[in-house]
MMTF fields as JSON, N, C-alpha, C and O atoms, coordinates in Angstrom:
{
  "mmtfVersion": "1.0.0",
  "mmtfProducer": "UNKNOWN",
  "numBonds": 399,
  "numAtoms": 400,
  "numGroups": 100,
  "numChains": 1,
  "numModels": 1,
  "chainsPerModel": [1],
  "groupsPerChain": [100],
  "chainIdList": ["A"],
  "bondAtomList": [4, 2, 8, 6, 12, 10, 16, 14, 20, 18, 24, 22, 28, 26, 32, 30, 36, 34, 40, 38, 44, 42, 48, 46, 52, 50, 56, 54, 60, 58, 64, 62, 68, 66, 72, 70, 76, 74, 80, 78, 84, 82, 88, 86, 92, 90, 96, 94, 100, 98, 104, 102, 108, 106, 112, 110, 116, 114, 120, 118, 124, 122, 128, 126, 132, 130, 136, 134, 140, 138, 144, 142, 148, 146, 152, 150, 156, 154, 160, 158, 164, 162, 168, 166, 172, 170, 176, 174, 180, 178, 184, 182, 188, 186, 192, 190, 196, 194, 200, 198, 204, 202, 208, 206, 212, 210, 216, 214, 220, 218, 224, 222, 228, 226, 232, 230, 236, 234, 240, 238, 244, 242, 248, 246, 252, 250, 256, 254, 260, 258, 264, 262, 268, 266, 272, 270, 276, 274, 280, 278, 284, 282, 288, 286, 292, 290, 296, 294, 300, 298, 304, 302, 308, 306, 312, 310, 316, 314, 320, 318, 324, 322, 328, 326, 332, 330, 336, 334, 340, 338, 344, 342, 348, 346, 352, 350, 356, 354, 360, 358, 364, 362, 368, 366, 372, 370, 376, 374, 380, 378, 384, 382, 388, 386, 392, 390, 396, 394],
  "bondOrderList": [1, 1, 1, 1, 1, 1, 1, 1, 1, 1, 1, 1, 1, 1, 1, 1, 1, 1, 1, 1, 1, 1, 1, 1, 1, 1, 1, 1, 1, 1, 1, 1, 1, 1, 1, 1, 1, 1, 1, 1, 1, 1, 1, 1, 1, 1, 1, 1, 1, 1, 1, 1, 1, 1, 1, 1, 1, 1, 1, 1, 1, 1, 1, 1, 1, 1, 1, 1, 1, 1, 1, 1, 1, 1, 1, 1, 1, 1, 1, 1, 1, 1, 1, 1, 1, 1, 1, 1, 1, 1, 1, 1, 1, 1, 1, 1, 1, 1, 1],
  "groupList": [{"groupName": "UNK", "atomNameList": ["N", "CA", "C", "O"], "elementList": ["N", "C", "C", "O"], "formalChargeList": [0, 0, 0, 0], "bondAtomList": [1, 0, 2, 1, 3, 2], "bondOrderList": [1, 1, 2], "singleLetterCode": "X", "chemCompType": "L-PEPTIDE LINKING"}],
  "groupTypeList": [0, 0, 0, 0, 0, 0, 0, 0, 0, 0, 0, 0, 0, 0, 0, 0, 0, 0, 0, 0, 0, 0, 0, 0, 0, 0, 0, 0, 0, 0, 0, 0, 0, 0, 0, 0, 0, 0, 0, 0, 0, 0, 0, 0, 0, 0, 0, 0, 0, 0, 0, 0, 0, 0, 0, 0, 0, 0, 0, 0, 0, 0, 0, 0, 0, 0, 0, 0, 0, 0, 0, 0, 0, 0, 0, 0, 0, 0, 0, 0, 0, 0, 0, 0, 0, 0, 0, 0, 0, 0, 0, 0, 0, 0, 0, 0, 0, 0, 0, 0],
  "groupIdList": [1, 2, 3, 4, 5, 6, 7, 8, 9, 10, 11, 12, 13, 14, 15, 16, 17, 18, 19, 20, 21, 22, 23, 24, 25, 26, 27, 28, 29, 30, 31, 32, 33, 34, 35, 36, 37, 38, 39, 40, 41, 42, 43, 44, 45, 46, 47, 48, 49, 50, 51, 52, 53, 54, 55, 56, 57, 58, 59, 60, 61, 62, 63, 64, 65, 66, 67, 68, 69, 70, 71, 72, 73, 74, 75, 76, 77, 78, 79, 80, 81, 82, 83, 84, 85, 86, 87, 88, 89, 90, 91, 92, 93, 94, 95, 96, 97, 98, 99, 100],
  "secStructList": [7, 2, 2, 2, 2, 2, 2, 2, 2, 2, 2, 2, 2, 2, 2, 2, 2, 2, 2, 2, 2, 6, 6, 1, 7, 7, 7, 7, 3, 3, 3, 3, 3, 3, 7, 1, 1, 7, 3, 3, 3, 3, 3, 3, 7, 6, 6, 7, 6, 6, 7, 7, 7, 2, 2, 2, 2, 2, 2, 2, 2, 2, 2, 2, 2, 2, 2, 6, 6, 1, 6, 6, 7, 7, 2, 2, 2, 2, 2, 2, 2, 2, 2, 2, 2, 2, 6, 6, 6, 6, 7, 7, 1, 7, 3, 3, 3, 3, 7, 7],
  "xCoordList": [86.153, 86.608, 85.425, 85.624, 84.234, 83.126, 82.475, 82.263, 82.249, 82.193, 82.747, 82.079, 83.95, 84.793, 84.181, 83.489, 84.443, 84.233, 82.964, 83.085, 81.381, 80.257, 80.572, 80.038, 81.676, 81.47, 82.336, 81.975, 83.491, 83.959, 83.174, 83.268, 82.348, 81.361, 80.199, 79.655, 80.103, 79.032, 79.403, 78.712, 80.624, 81.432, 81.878, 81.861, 82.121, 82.268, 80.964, 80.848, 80.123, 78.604, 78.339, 78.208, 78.292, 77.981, 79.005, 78.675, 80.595, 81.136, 80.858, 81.338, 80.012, 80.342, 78.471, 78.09, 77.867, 76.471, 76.762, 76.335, 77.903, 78.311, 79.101, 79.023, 79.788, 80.083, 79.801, 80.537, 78.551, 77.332, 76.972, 76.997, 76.563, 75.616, 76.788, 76.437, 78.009, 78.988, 79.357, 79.844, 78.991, 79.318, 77.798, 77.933, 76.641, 75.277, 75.181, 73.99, 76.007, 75.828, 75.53, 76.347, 73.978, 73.915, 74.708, 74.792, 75.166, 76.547, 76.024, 76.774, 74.991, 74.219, 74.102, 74.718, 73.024, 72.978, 72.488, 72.375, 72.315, 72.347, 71.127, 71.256, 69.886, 68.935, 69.062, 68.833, 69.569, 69.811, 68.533, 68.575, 67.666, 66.44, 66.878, 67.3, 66.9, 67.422, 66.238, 66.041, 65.638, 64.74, 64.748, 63.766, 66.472, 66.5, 66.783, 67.595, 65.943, 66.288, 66.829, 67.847, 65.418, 66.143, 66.947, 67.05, 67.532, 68.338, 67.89, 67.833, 67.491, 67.276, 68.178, 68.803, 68.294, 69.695, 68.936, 69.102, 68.269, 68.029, 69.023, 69.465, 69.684, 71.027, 70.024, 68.943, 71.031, 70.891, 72.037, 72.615, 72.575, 74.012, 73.761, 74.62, 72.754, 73.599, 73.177, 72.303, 74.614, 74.522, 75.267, 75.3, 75.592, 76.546, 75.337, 75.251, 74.627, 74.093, 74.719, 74.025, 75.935, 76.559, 76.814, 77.246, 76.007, 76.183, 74.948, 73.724, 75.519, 74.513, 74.538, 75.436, 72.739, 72.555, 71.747, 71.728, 71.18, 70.612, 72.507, 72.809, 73.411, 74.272, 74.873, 75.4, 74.642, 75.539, 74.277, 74.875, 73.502, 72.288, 72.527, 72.59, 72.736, 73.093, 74.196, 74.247, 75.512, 77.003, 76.601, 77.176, 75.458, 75.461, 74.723, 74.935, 73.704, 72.511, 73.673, 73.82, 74.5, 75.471, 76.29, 76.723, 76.952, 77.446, 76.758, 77.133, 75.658, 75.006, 75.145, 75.947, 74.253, 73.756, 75.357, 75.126, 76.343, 77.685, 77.887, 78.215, 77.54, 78.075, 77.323, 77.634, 75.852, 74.675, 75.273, 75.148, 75.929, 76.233, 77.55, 77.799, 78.333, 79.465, 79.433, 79.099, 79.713, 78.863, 79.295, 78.56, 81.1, 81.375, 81.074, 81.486, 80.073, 79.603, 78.569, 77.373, 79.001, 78.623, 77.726, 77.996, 76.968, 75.973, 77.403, 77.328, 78.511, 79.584, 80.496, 80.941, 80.616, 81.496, 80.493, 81.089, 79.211, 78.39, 78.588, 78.935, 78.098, 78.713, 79.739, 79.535, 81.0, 82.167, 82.255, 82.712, 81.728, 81.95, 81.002, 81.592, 79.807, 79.391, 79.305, 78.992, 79.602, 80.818, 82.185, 82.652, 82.525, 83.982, 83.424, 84.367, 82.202, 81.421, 81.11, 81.113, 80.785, 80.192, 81.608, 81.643, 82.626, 83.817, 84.73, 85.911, 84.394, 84.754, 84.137, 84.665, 82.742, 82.349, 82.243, 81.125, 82.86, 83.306, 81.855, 81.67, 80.865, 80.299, 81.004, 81.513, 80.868, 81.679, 81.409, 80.696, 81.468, 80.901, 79.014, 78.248, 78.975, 78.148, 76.736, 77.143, 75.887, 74.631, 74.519, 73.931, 75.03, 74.729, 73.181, 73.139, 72.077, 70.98, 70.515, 70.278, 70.533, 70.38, 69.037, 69.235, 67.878, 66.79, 67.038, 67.226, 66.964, 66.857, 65.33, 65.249],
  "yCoordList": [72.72, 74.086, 75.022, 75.938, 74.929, 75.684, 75.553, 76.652, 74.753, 73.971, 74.603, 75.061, 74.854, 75.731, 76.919, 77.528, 77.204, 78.936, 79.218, 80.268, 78.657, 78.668, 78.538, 79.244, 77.325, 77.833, 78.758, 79.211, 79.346, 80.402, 81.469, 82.231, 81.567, 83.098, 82.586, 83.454, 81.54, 81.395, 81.4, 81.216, 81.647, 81.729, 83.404, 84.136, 83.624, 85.108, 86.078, 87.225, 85.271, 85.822, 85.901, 86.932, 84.449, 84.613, 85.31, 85.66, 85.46, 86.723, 87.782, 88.516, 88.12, 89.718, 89.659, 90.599, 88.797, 88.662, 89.128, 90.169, 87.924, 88.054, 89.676, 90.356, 89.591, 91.533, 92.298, 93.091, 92.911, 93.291, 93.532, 94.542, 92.056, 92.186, 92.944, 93.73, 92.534, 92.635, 94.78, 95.547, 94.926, 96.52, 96.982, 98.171, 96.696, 97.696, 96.916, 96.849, 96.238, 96.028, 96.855, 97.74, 96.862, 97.74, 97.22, 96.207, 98.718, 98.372, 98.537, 98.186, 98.967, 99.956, 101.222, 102.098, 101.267, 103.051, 102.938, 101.957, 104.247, 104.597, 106.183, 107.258, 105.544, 106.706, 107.115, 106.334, 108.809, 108.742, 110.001, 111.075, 109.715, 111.235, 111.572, 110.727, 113.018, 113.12, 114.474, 115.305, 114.487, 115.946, 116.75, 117.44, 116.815, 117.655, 117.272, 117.836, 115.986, 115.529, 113.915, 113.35, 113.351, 111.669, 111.792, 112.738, 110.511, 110.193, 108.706, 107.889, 108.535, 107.238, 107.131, 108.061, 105.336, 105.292, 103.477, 102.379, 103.719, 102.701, 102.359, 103.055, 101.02, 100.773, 99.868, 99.374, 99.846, 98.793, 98.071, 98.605, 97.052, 96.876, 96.374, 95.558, 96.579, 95.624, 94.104, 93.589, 93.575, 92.3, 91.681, 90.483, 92.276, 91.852, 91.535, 92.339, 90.405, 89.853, 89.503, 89.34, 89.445, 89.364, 89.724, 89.22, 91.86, 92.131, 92.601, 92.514, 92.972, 92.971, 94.427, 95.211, 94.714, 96.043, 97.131, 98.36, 96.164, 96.537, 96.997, 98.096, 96.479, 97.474, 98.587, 99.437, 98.382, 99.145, 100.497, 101.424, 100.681, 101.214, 101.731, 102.92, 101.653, 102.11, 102.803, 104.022, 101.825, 103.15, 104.523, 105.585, 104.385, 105.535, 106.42, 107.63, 105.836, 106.723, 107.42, 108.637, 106.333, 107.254, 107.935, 108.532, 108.153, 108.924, 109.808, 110.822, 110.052, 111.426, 111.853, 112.743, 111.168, 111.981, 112.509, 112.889, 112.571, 112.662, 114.207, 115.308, 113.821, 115.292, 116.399, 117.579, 115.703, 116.95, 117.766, 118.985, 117.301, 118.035, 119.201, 120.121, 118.568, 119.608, 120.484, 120.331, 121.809, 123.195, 123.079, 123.297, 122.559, 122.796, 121.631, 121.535, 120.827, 119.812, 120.196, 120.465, 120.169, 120.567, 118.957, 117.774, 119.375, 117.928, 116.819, 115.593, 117.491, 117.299, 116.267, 115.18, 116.742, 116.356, 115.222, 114.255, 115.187, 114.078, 112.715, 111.733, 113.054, 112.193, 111.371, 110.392, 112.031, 111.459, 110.543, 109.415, 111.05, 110.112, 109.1, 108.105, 109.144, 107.931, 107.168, 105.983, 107.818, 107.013, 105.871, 104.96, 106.596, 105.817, 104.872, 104.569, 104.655, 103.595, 102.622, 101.502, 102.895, 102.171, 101.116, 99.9, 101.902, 101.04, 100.669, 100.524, 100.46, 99.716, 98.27, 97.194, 98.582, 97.296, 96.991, 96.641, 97.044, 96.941, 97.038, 96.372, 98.289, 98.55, 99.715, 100.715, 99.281, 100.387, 100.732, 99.779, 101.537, 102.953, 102.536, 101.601, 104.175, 103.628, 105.292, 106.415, 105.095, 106.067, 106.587, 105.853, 107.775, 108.315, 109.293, 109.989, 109.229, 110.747, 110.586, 109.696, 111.912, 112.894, 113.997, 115.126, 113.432, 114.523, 115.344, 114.998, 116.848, 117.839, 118.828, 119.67],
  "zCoordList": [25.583, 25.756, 25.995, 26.793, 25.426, 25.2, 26.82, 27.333, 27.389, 28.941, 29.694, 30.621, 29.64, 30.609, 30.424, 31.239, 29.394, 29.155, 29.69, 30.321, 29.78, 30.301, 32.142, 32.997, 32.402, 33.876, 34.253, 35.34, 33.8, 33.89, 34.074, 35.036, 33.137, 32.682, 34.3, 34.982, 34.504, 35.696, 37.134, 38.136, 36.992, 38.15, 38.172, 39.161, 37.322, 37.602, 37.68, 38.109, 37.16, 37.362, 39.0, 39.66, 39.501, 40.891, 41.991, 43.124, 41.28, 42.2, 42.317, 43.181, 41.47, 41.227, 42.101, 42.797, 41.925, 43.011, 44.208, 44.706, 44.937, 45.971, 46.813, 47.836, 45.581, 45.414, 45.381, 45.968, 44.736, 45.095, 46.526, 47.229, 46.779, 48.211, 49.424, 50.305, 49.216, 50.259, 50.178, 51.009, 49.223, 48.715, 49.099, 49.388, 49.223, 49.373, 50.654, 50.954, 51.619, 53.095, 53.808, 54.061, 54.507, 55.341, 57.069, 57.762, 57.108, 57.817, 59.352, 60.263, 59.581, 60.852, 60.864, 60.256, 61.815, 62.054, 63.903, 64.639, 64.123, 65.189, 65.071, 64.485, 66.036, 66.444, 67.717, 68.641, 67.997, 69.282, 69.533, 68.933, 70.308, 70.719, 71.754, 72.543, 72.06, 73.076, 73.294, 72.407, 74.429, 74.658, 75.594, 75.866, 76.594, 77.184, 78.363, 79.096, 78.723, 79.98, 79.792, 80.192, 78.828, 78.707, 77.446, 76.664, 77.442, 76.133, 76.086, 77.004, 74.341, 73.771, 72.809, 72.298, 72.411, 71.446, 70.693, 71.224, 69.579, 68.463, 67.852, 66.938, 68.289, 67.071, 66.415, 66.735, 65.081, 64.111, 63.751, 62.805, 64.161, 63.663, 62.446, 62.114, 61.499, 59.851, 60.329, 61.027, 59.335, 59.283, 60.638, 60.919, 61.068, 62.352, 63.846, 64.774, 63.787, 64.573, 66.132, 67.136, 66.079, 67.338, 68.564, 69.6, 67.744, 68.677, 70.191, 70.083, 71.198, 72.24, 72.219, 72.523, 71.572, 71.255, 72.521, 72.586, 73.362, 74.516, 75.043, 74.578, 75.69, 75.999, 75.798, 76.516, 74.272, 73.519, 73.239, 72.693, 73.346, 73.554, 74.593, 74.281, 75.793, 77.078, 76.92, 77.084, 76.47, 76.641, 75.834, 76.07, 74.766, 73.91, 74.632, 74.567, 75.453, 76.437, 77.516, 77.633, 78.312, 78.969, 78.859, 79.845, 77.31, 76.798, 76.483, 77.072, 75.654, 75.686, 76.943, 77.223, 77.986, 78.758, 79.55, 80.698, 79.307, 80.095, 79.061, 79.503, 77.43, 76.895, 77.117, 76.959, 77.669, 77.203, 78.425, 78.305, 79.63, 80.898, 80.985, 81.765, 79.588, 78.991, 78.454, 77.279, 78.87, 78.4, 76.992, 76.029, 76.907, 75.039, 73.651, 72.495, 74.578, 73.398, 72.287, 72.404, 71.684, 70.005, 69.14, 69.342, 68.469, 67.946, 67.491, 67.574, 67.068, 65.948, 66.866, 66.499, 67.839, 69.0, 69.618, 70.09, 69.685, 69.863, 69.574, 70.229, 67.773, 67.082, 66.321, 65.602, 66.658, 66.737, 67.853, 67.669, 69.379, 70.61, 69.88, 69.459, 69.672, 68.888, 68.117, 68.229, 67.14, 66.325, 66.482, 65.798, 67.953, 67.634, 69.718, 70.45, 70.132, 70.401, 69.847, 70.358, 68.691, 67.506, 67.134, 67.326, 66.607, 65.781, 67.009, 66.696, 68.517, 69.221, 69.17, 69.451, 68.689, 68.852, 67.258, 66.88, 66.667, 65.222, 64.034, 63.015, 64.74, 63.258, 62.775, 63.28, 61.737, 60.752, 59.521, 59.207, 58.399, 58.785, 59.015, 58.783, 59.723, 60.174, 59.812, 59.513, 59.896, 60.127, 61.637, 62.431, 62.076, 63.07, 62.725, 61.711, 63.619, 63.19, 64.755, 65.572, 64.66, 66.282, 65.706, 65.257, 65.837, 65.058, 66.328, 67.495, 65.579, 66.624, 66.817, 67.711]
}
């Protein structure tokens, strides 16, 4: 009985490890510089290795550069379009920063 109860207690030890790591997942972020004329875009996807960040780097470069040309785009309105780039290609939530 004493046996069980030790791998019980060692089994719930290593879930709550695993639980842990799965809860402080860094999920990605996204650096976009933008100075007026070019636009740059640093992803990080996290743990999600799959994805192809050189494109996805690009839709975000052509998306800026598509809002910076819209007289009513707002930083806010930026980053929502980039944002919801992002959770197409399923990072989620995510770090958007636009240093200004």
């Amino acid at each position: 009985m004493a046996k069980k109860c030790i791998l019980a207690f060692i089994l719930i030890i290593i879930l709550a490890i695993f639980l842990g790591i799965f809860l402080t997942e860094d999920n990605g972020s996204v650096d976009v510089y933008i100075d007026g004329e070019n636009v740059t875009a640093s992803t990080n996807p996290g743990l999600n290795t799959e994805i192809n960040t050189k494109e996805l780097n690009d839709e975000i470069c052509n998306y800026s550069l598509e809002s910076m040309n819209m007289p009513n785009t707002n930083i806010d309105t930026l980053k929502s379009g980039i944002h919801d780039i992002c959770f197409m290609v399923l990072i989620h939530p995510i770090l958007i920063s636009i240093p200004l």
